[in-house]
C-alpha angles and dihedrals in degrees: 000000000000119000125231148167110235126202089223104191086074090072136081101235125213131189121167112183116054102204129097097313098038086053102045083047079045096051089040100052091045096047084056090054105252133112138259141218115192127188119189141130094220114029133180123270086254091045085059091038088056100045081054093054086044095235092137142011112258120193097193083211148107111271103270130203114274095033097119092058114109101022129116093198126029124186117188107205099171133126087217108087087191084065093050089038084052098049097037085059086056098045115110129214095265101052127090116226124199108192104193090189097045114033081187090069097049123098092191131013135199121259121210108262129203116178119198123162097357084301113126107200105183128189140190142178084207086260095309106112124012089181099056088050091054089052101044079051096054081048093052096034083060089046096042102101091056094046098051115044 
C-alpha cells in the first residue's frame, strides 16, 4: 500500500449501506469537503438528516446493477456480502473500492487521522486492526500537544 492524501471534492463518492459504518464513511467524507451518494434501503437518523439538509443524495433502495457506474470511490458498508460480492464485480480499473467487511477485495483503505495544529498525523494496521488504530489514536490525541509545538 502506498499512503496518500486525496482532494477529495474532486471525486464522485459512493456509499452504499447507511448504517454505522456508512454514516461514519458519510460524515468523513463531508467533514473533508466532498460530496456523497448513498444508497441504502434503511439508513441512520444523520444519513436522513443529511439527505433533508440536502448535504448528500440519498436513494432509500436496495444496491441495483449499474450503481457503481460513474464513481471515482465506493465504499461498501453493508452487512450483506451478496451485496459487496454484486458491486466488486462492477467495479472498473479506474475506481477505488473500500470493502469495510473484506479487507482482500479492497484496492485503499482509510488511516486514522488526528489533526492538531494544522498537523495530520495518520495511522494504519494495513487494514489489519481498526481497533488498534483507534487506540494508538486516543495514545497519540493525549500526547499531541507535546508532539506538535
Amino acid at each position: 500500500m502506498y499512503p496518500v492524501m486525496l482532494d477529495i471534492r474532486r471525486f464522485k463518492v459512493l456509499i452504499i449501506g447507511g448504517g454505522k459504518i456508512g454514516t461514519r464513511k458519510t460524515n468523513g467524507i463531508l467533514e473533508a469537503g466532498g460530496s456523497a451518494t448513498v444508497i441504502a434501503p434503511h439508513v441512520s437518523d444523520t444519513i436522513q438528516q443529511l439527505a433533508a439538509d440536502d448535504k448528500i443524495i440519498l436513494k432509500r433502495r436496495a444496491f441495483a446493477a449499474g450503481d457503481t457506474r460513474g464513481f471515482d470511490l465506493i465504499f461498501l458498508c453493508t452487512d450483506d456480502p451478496l451485496v459487496h460480492r454484486a458491486a466488486e464485480k462492477e467495479v472498473g480499473p479506474h475506481q477505488l473500492i473500500n470493502d469495510t467487511m473484506k479487507k482482500a477485495s479492497s484496492n485503499f483503505y482509510n488511516m486514522g487521522v488526528l489533526t492538531e495544529n494544522e498537523v495530520v498525523l495518520a495511522v494504519s494496521t494495513l487494514g489489519k486492526s481498526p481497533a488498534h488504530t483507534k487506540k494508538v489514536l486516543e495514545k497519540l490525541k493525549k500526547s499531541a500537544a507535546d508532539l506538535l509545538q
